[in-house]
N, CA, C and O atoms as a DFTB+ gen file, in Angstrom:
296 C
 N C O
     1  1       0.849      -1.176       0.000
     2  2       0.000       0.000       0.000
     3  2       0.894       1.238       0.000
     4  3       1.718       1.530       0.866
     5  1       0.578       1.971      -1.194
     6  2       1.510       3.733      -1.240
     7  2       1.192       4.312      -0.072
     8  3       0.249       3.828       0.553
     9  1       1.737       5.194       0.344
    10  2       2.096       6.210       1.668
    11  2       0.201       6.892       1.359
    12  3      -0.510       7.009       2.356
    13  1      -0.226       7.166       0.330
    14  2      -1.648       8.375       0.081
    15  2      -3.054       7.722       0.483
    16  3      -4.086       8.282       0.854
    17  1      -2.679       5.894       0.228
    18  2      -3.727       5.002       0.836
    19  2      -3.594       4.999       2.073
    20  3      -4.490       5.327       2.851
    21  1      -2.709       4.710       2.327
    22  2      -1.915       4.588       4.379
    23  2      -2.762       5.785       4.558
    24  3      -3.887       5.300       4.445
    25  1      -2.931       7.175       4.788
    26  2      -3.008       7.988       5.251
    27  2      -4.102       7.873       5.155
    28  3      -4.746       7.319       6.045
    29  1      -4.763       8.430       3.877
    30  2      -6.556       8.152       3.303
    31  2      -7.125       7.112       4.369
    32  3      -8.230       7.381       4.839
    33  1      -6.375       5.754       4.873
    34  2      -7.151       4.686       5.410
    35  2      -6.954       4.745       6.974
    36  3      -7.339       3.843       7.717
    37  1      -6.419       5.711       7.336
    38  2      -5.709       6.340       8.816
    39  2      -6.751       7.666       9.284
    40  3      -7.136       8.000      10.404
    41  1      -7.016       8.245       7.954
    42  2      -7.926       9.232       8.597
    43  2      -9.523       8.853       8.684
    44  3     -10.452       9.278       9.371
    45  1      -9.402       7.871       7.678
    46  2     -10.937       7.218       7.647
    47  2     -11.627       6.305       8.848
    48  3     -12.780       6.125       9.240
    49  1     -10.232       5.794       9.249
    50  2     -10.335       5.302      10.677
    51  2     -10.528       6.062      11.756
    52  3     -11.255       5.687      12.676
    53  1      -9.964       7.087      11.759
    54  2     -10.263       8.323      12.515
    55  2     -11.434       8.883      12.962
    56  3     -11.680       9.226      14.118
    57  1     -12.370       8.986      11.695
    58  2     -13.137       9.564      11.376
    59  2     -14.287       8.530      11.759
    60  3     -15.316       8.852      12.353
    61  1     -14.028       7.478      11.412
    62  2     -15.062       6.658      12.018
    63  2     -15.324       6.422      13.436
    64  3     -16.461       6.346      13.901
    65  1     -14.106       6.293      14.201
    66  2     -14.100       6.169      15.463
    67  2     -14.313       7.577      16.426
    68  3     -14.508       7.610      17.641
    69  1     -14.222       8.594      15.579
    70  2     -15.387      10.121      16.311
    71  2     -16.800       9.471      16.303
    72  3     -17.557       8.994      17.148
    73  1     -16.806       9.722      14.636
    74  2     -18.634       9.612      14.488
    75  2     -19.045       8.458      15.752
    76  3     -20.104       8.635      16.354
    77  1     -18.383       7.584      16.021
    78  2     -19.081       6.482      16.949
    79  2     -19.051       7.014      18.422
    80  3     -19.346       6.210      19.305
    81  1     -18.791       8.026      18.693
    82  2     -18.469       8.564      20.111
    83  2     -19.305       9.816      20.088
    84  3     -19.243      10.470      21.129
    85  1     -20.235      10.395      18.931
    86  2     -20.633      11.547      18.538
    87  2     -21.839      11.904      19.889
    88  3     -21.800      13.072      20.276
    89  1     -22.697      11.136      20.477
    90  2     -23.990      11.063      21.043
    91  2     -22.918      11.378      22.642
    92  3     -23.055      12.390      23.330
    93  1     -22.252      10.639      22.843
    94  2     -21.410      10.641      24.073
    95  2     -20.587      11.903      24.088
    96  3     -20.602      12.295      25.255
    97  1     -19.843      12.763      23.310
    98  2     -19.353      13.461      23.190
    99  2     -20.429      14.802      23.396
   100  3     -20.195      15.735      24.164
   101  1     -21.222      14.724      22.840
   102  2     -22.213      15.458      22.560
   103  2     -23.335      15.762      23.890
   104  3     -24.166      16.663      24.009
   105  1     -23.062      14.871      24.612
   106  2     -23.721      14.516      26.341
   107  2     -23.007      15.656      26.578
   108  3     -23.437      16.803      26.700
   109  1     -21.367      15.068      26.661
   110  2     -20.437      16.091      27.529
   111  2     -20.104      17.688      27.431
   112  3     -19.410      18.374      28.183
   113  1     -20.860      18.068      26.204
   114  2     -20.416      19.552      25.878
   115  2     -21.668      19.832      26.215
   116  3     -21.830      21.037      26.411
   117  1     -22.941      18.953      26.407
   118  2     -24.040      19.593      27.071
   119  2     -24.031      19.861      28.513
   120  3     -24.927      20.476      29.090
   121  1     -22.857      19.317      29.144
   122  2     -23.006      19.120      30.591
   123  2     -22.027      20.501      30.895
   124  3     -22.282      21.252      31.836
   125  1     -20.905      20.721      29.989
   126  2     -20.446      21.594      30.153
   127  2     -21.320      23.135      30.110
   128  3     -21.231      23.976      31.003
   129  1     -21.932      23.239      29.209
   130  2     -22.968      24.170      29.030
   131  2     -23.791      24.812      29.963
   132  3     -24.082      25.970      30.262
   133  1     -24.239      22.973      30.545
   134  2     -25.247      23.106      31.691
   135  2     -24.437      23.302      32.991
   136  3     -25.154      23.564      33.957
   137  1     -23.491      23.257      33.171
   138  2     -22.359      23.622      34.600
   139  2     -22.536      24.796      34.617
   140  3     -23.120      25.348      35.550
   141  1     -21.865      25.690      33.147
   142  2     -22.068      26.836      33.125
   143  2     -23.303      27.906      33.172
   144  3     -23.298      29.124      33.355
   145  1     -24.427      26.918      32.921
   146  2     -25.164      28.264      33.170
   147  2     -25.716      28.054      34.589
   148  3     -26.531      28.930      34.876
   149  1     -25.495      27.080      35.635
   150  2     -25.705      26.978      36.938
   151  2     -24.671      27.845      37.561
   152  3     -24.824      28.640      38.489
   153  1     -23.475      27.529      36.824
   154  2     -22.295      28.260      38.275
   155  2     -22.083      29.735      37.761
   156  3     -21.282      30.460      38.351
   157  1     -22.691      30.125      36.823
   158  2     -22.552      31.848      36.176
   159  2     -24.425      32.541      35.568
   160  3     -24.925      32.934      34.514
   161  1     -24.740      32.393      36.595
   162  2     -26.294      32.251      36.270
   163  2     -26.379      33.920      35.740
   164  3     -27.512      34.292      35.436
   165  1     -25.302      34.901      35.618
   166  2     -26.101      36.176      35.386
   167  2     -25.259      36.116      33.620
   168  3     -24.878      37.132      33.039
   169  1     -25.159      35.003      33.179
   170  2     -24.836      34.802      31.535
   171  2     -25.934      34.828      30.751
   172  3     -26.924      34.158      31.042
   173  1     -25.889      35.481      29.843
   174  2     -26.771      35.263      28.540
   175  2     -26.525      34.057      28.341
   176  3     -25.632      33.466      28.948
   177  1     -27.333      33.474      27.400
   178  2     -26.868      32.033      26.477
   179  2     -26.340      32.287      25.643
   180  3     -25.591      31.397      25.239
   181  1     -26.352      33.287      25.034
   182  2     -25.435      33.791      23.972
   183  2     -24.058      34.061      24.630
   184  3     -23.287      33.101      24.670
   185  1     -23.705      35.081      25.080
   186  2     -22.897      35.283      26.069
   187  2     -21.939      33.578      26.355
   188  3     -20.848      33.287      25.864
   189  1     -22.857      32.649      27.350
   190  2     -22.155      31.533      27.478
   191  2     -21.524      30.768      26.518
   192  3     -20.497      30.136      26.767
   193  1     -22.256      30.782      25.053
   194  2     -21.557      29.939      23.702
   195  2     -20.677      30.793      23.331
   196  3     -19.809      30.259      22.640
   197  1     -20.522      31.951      23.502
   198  2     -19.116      33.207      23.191
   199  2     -18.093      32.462      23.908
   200  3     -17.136      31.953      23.325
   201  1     -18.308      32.377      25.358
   202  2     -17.094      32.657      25.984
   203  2     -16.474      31.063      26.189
   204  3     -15.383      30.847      26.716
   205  1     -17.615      29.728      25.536
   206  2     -17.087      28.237      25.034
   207  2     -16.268      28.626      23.553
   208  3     -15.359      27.915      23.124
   209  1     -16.623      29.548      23.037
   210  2     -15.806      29.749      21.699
   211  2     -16.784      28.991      20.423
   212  3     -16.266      28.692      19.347
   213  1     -18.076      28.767      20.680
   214  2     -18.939      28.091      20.626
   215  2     -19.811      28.553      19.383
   216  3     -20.635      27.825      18.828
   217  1     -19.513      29.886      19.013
   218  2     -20.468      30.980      18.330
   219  2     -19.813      31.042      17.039
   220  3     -20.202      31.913      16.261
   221  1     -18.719      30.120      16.620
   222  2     -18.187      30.272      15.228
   223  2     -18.506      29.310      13.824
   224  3     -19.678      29.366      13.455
   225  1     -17.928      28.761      13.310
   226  2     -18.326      27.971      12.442
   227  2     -18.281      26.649      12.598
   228  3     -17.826      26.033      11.634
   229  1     -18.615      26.036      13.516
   230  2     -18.186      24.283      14.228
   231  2     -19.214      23.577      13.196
   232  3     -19.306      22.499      13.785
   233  1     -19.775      23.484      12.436
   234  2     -20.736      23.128      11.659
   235  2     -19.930      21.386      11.687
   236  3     -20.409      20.405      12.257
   237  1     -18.692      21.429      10.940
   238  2     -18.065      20.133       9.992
   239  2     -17.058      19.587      11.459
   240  3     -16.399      18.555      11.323
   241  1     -17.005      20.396      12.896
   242  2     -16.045      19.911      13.672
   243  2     -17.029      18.633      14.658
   244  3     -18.150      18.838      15.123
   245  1     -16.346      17.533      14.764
   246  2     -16.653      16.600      15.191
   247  2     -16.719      17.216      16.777
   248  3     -16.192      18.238      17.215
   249  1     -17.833      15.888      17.694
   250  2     -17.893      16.387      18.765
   251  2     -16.907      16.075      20.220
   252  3     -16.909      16.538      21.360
   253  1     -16.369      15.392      19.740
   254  2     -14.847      14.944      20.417
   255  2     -14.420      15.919      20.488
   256  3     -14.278      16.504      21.562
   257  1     -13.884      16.669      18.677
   258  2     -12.678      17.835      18.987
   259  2     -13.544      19.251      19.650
   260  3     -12.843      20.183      20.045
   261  1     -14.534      19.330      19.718
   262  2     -15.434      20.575      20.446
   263  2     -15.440      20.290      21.728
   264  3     -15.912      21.226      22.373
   265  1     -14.920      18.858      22.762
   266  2     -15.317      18.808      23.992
   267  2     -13.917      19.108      24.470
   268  3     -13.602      19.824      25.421
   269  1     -13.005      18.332      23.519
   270  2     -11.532      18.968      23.564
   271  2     -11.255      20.196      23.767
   272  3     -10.477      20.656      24.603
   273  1     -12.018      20.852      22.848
   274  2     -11.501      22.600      23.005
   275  2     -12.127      23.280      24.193
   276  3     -11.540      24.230      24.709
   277  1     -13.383      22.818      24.700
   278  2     -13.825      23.574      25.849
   279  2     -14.112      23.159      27.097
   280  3     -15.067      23.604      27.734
   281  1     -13.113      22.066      27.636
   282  2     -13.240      20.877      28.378
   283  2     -12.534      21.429      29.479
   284  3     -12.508      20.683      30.458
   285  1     -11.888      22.645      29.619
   286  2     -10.711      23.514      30.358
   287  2     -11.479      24.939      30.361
   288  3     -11.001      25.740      31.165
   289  1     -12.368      25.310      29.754
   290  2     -12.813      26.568      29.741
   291  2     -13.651      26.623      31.327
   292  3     -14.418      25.776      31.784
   293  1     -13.205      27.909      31.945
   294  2     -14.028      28.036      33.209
   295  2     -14.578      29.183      32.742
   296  3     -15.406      29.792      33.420
């Protein structure tokens, strides 16, 4: 197998093993959400998805790498 299949069949693996974690992942950035609007109750909801970084274009970002990025945000 050339080095362009290796990779192609490395990210596809990748990619599969998010999508299968998507519902679980997707729990956890709700819980984060929901922490936040208990422990900062004078937040907008808008306001709160600003300050997760939450308000940009995440459309195509899997929900693994979104729990990643705001998994440290206080």
């Amino acid at each position: 197998m050339d080095e362009f299949n290796e990779k192609m069949e490395a990210s596809l693996k990748e990619f599969k093993e998010k999508a299968e974690k998507r519902q679980e992942y997707n729990i956890k950035c709700l819980n984060i959400v929901r922490n936040m609007v208990f422990n900062q109750p004078c937040l907008r909801f808008g306001q709160i998805l600003s300050k997760l970084k939450l308000d940009g274009d995440i459309f195509y970002e899997e929900s693994v790498d979104t729990y990643e990025r705001i998994k440290n945000i206080k």
